[in-house]
KETORVO-623284 format. One record per residue (C-alpha): residue number from 1; residue in three letters; x, y, z. Coordinates in steps of 0.2 Angstrom, whole numbers. Layout:
# KETORVO-623284
[node NUM 'ALA' [X Y Z]]
...
This chain:
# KETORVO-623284
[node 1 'UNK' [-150 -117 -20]]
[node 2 'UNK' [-147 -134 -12]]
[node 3 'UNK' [-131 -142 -1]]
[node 4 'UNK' [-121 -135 8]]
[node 5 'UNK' [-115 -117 6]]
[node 6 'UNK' [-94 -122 1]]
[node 7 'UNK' [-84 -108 9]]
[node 8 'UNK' [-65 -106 6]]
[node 9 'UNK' [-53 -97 18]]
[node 10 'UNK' [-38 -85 19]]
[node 11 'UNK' [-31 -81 32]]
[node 12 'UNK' [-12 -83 38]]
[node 13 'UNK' [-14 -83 57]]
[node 14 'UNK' [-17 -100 58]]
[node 15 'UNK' [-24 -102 74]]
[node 16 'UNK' [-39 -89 69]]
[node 17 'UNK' [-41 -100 52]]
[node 18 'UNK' [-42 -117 62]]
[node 19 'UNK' [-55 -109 73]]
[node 20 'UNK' [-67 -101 59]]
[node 21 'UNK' [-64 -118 51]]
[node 22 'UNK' [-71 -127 65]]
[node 23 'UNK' [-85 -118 68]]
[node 24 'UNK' [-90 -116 50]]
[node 25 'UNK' [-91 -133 48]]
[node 26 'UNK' [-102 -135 65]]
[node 27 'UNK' [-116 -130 54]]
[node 28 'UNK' [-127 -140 45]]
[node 29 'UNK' [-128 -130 31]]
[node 30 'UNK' [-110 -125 29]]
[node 31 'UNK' [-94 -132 25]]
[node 32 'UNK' [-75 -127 23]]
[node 33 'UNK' [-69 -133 6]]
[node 34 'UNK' [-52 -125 6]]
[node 35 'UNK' [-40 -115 18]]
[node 36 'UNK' [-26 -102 11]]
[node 37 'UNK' [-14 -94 20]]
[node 38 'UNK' [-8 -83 6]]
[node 39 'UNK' [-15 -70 -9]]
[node 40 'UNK' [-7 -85 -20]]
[node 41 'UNK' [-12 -99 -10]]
[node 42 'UNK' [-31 -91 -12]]
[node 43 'UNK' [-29 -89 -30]]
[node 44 'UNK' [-26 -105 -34]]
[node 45 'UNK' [-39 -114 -25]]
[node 46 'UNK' [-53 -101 -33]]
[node 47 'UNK' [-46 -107 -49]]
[node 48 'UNK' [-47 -126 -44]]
[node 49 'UNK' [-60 -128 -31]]
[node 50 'UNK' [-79 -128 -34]]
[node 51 'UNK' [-85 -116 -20]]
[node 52 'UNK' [-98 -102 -16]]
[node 53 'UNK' [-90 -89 -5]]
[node 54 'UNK' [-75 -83 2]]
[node 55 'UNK' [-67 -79 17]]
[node 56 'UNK' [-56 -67 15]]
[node 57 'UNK' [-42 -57 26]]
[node 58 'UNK' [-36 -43 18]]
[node 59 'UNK' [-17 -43 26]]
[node 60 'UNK' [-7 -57 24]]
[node 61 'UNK' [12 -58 17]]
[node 62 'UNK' [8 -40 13]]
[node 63 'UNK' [-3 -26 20]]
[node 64 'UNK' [-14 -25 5]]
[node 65 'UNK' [-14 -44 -1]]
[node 66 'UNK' [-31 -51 1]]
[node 67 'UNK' [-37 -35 -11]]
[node 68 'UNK' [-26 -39 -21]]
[node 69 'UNK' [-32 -56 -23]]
[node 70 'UNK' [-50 -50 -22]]
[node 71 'UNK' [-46 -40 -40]]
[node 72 'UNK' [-36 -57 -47]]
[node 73 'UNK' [-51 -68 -42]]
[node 74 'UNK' [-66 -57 -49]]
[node 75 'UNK' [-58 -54 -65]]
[node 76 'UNK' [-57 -71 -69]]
[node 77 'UNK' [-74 -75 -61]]
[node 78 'UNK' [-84 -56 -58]]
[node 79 'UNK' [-98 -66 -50]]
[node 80 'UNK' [-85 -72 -36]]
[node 81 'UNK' [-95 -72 -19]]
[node 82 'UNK' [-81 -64 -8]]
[node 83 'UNK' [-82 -57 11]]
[node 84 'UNK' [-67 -50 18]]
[node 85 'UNK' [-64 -52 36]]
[node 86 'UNK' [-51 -40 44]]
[node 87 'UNK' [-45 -31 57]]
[node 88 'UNK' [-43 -15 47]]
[node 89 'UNK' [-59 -3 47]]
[node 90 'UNK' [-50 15 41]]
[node 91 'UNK' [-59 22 28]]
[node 92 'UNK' [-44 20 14]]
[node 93 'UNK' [-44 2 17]]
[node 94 'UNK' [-65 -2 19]]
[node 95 'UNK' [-66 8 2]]
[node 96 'UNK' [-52 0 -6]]
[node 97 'UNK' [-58 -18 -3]]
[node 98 'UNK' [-76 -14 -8]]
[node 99 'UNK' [-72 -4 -24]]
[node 100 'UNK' [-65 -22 -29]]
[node 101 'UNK' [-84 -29 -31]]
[node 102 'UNK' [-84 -39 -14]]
[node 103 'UNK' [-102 -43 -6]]
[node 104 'UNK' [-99 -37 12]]
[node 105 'UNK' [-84 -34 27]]
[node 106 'UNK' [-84 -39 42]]
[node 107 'UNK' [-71 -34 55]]
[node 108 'UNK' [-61 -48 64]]
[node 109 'UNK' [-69 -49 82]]
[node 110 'UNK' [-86 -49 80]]
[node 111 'UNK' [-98 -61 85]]
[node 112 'UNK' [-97 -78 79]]
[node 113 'UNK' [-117 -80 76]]
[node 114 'UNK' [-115 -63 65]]
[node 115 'UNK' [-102 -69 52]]
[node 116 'UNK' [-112 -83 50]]
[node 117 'UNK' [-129 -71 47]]
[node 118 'UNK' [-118 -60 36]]
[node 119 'UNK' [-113 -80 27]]
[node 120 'UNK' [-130 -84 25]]
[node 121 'UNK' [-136 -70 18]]
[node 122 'UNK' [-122 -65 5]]
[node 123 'UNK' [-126 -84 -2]]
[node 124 'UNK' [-143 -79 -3]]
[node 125 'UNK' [-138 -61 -14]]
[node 126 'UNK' [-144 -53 1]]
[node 127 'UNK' [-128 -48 8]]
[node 128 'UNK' [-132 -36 22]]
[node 129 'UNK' [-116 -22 30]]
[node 130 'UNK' [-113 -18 49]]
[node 131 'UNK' [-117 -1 52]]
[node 132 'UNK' [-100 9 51]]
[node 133 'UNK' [-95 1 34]]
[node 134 'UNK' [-110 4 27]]
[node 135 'UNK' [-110 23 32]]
[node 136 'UNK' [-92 22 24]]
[node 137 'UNK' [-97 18 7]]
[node 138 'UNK' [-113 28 9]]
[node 139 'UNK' [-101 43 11]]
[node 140 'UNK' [-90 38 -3]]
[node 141 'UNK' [-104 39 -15]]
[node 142 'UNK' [-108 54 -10]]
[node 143 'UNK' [-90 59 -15]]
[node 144 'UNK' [-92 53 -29]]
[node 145 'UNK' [-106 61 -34]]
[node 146 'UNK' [-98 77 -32]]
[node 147 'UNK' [-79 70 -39]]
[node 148 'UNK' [-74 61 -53]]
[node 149 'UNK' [-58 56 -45]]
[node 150 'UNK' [-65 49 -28]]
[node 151 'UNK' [-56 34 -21]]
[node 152 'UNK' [-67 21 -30]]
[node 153 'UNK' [-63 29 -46]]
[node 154 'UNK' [-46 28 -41]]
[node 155 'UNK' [-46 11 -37]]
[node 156 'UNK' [-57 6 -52]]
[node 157 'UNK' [-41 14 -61]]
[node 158 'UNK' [-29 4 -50]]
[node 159 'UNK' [-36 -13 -55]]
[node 160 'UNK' [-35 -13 -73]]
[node 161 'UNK' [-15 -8 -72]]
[node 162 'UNK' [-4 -20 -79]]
[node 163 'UNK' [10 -28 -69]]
[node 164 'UNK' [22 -14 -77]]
[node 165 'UNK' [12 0 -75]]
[node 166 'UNK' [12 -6 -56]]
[node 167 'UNK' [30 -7 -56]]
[node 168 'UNK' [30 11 -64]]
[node 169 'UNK' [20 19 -52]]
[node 170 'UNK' [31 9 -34]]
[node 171 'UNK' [45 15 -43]]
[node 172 'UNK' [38 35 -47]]
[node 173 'UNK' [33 35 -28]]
[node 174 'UNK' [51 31 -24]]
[node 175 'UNK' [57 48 -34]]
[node 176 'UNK' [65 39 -48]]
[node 177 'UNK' [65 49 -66]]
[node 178 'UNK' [63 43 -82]]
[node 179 'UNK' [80 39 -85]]
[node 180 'UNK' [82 29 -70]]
[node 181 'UNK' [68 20 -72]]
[node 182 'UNK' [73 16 -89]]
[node 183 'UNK' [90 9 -81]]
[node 184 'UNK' [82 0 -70]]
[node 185 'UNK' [71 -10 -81]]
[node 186 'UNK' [86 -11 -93]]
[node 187 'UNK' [76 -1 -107]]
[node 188 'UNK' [77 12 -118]]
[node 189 'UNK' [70 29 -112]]
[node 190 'UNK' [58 30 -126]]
[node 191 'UNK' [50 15 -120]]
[node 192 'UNK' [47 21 -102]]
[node 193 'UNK' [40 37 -110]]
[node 194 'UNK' [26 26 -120]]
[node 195 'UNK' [23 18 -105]]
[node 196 'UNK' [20 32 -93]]
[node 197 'UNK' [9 41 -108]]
[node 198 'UNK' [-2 23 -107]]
[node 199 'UNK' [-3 27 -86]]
[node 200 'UNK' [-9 45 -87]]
[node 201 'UNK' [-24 38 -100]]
[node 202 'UNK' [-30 27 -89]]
[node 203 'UNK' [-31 40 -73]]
[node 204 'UNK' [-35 56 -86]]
[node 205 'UNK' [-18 66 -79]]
[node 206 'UNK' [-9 73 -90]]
[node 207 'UNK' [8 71 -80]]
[node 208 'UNK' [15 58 -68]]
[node 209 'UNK' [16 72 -52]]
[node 210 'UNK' [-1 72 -54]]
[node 211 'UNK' [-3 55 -53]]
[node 212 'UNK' [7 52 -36]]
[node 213 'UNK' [0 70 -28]]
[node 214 'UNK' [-18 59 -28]]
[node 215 'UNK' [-10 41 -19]]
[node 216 'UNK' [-3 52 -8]]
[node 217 'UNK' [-20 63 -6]]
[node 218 'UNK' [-29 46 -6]]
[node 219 'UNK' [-15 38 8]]
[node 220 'UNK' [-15 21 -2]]
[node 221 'UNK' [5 21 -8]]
[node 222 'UNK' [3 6 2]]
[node 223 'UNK' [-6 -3 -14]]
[node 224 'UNK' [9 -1 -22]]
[node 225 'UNK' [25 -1 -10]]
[node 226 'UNK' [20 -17 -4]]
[node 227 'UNK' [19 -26 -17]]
């Protein structure tokens, strides 16, 4: 590897991104190629910009927006370099954003030679992880060890949802039936019944109550209202 390491950045409180910008490009083996203030904003610059890591904050227009992003960037690139830096270090959240593939997260306040050693070594494919979000995930494996429907195996599920099946799921959460949610998308009944049978494939439930007793279980209705 040769050059400097091109980061882009995502983060909507302008005045943090200004200042990680600055100091990223103090160094002389760094450089800020892009900044994004949105999950959108950060999409499109992955798709057009040449770079080799990413900054990213996982709350911007919405709560869960920068894991949203995460899942929209890797899937059209799974070797997408990405670090989230946040100010959210609950369980639900840390295992959310890592079950997305990222290389490392870093909470927002730490010291400013430690994001740039967690940098360097994430572009070097030796990402390392501070000592209470790697005990997270080491937990969570151990979970799933024992369960197939841990939270990353939720979350696994989550990503490969298409926007509809997303729509179903904010709208189940909100108590609507079949028929309403049939009216609401200005569809027959039949086809809302296809729809939901696809849904309960992808999780292995075999009905919707099922389906919402775990995001509530799991505490991540927030993946979906949000939206």
């Amino acid at each position: 590897m040769s050059g400097k390491i091109k980061i882009l950045i995502a983060e909507d409180f302008s005045l943090l991104r200004e200042d990680m910008s600055e100091l990223i490009n103090t160094q002389p083996d760094m450089e800020v190629v892009g900044e994004a203030s949105s999950a959108k904003e950060i999409i499109y610059l992955a798709e057009n910009i040449s770079y080799d890591l990413i900054l990213m904050d996982i709350e911007m227009e919405a709560m869960n927006a920068g894991i949203i992003a995460t899942q929209k960037i890797r899937k059209n690139n799974p070797e997408a370099n990405i670090i989230f830096l946040t100010a959210h270090e609950t369980k639900e959240i840390i295992v959310a954003a890592m079950g997305t593939g990222a290389s490392d997260y870093l909470i927002k306040g730490c010291e400013s030679q430690e994001m740039l050693y967690h940098i360097r070594r994430s572009y070097e494919g030796r990402p390392v992880m501070q000592e209470n979000i790697h005990e997270t995930i080491l937990q969570e494996f151990v979970r799933l060890q024992k369960s197939e429907r841990s939270l990353l195996f939720f979350i696994n599920s989550v990503s490969k949802l298409t926007p509809t099946e997303r729509e179903l799921i904010r709208l189940l959460l909100q108590g609507c039936k079949v028929n309403q949610i049939a009216g609401i998308r200005n569809v027959e009944d039949s086809t809302i019944k296809t729809q939901v049978k696809g849904l309960l494939n992808k999780f292995g439930c075999t009905r919707t109550k099922e389906v919402i007793q775990i995001i509530h279980e799991l505490n991540i209705e927030y993946l979906f209202l949000s939206e």
